[in-house]
N, C-alpha and C positions, 0 to 999 in steps of 0.2 A: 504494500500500500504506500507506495512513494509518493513523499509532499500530504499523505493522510496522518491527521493526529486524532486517535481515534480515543481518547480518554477526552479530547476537548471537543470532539461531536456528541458523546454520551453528553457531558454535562450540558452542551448547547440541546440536545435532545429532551434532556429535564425539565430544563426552565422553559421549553418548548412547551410540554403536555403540562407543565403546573400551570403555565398562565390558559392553557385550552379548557383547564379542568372546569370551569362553569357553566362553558357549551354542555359538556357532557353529563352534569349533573341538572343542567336548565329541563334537556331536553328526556331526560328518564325517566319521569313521570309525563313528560307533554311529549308523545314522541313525534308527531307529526304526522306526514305522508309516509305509507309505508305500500312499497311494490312489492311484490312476490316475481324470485328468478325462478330458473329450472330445476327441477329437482324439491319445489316448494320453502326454497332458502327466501330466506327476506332482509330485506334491503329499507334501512329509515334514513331519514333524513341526514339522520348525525354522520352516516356513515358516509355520504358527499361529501357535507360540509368538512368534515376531519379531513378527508383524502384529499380535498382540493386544497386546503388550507398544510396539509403536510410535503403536498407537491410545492409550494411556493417556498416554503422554508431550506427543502433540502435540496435542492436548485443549486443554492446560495451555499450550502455549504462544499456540497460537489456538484457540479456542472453537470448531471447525467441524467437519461430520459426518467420519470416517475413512472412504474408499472403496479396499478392499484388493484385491488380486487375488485373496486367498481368499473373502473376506466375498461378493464379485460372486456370484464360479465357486457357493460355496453358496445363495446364496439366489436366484441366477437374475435378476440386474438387469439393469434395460436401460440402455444408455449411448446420450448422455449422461445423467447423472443429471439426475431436475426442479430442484433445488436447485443455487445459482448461486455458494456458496462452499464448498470443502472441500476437503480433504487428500485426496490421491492416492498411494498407496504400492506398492510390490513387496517384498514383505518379503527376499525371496531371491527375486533374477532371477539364471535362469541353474540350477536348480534340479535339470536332469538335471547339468551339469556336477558340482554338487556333489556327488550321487549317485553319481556315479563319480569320487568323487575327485579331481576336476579344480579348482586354485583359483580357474581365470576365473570368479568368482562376485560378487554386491557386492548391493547395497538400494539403492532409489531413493526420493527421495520429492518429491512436487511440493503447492502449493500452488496453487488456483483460487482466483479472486475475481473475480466477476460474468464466468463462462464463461472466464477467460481465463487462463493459465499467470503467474504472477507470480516464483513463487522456486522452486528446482528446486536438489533435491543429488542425487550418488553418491557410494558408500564401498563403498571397495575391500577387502577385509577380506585378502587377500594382502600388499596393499601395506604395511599397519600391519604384520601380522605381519614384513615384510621390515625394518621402518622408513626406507624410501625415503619422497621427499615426495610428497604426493600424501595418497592416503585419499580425504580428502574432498571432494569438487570443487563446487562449488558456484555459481548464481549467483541476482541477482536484479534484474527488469526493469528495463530501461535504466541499472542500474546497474554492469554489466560482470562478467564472472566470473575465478573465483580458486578456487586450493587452496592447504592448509597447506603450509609446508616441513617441513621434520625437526625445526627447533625450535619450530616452532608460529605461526611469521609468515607472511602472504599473499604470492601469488605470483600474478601476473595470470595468467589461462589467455588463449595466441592459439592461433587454429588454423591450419596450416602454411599455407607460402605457397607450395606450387610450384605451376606454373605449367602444367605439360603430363600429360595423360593419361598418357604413355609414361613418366614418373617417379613415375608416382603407386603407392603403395600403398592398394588396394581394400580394404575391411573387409565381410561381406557378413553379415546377421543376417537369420534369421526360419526357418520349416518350410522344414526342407530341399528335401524333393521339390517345393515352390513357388521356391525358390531357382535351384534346379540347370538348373530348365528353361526360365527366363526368359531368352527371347532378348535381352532387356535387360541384363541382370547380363551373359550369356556377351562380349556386345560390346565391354561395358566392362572385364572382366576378361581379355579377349585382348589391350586393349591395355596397359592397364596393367603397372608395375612387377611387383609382386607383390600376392600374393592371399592370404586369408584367411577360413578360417570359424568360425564356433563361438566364438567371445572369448566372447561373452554380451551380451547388450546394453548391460549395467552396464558392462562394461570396453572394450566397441569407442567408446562413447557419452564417455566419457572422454578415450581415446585421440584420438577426434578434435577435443575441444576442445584438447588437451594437447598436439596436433603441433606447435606454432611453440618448444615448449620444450625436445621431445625430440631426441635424435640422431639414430635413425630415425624420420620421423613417420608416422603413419596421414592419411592424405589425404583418402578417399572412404569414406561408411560407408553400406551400400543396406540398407533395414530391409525385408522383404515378410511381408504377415500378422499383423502384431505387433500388439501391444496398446496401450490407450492408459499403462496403467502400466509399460510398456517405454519408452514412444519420449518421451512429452510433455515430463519434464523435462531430460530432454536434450537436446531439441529448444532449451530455451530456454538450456539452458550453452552451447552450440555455437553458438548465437543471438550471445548475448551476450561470447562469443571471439572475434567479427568473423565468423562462417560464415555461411554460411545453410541453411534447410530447408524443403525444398517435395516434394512429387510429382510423378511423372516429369512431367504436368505443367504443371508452375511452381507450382501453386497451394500459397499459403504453410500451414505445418501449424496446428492449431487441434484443440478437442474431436469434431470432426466427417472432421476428416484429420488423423489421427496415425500409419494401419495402413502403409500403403507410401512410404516418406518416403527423401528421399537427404538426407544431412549432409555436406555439404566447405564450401572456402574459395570466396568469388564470383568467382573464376578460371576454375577449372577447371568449377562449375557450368551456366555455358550450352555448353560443349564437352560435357559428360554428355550434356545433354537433348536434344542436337543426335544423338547418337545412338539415341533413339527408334526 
């Protein structure tokens, strides 16, 4: 990432989503117009306004095209994009949640340069409002990841280290009815500790860079169906918190495998894949 200072895009990306935070708390109980895409996904207001408002900002930080999860959905692109640098976003992942009220919600955004995932955040927009640490999670390649504390200093993100299936907590993201009936998912999730659905991708994607710091940690996060504005930047926070991320598999993620991807610690990952 030459000429990129990628600890002073985090912090510009902070004060970015703290001063947006009142859009997104105006608009969560008022949510506005709300479309339905394919597939019966939905699309509100807020989720323009952020993405057009997040294209203007990071523009300005790097010069590179903005490829939004709305900007796609309307104009009908195909992925991967022909162009080899550019900014990747979700303005709001997690979008029915919010729509019901629900605060597992947050914004992603990643950064490509020549095909390949370099710097990758999530913002928790609960968290801030909580003022727990966290918010913003961040990282950038081979240079390790980190979110803010309470008062504004870095905090290394690891991700947990147990050791067995049978203590693990499962985090499981993507279209449900693809979820539910994956004899994959079921195997793993009959062994495992505990089980969970619907965080959001923004907030399971988190949670399992964040395991080695939390009290209870998230362990195992199985993405199916997703997109690559769900999964890529994560893929690299979790990368760069010691995990790894591959498809059932092994094969590592990338622009071309991002849709069904497992995120843990390299413990417990060949015990996963072993159950195929």
């Amino acid at each position: 990432m030459t000429g990129f200072d990628w600890l002073e895009c985090a912090d510009k990306l902070k004060m970015f989503f703290d001063c947006k935070e009142w859009i997104v708390w105006e608009h969560y109980r008022n949510s506005g117009n709300i479309e339905k895409k394919s597939g019966d996904e939905l699309v509100g207001e807020l989720d323009k306004i952020m993405e057009k408002e997040l294209g203007k900002f990071l523009t300005k930080i790097k010069n590179y095209p903005v490829v939004g999860e709305e900007n796609s959905f309307e104009n009908s692109s195909k992925w991967p994009p022909k162009k080899k640098n550019f900014w990747l976003v979700d303005p709001i992942d997690g979008t029915h949640n919010f729509l019901g009220e629900n605060p597992n919600f947050g914004s992603i955004v990643a950064l490509i340069e020549n095909r390949e995932v370099v710097f990758g955040a999530i913002y928790i927009f609960a968290e801030h409002k909580l003022s727990v640490p966290g918010q913003l999670y961040f990282a950038g390649r081979d240079s390790g990841a980190r979110k803010f504390s309470r008062d504004g200093y870095l905090i290394s993100l690891t991700v947990s280290n147990v050791r067995e299936i049978k203590n693990a907590t499962l985090l499981v993201e993507g279209v449900s009815k693809t979820v539910v009936r994956s004899r994959f998912i079921q195997r793993i999730w009959k062994k495992a500790k505990r089980f969970y659905k619907g965080l959001s991708s923004s907030v399971a994607l988190a949670k399992i860079a964040n395991g080695g710091n939390a009290t209870l940690s998230a362990d195992i996060l199985i993405m199916r169906g997703n997109k690559p504005w769900d999964s890529l930047a994560g893929a690299l926070i979790v990368e760069e918190a010691g995990g790894i991320v591959t498809s059932s598999d092994g094969r590592p993620y990338s622009l071309k495998n991002y849709s069904d991807l497992i995120y843990t610690n390299k413990i417990l990952h060949p015990k996963i894949l072993a159950l195929r």
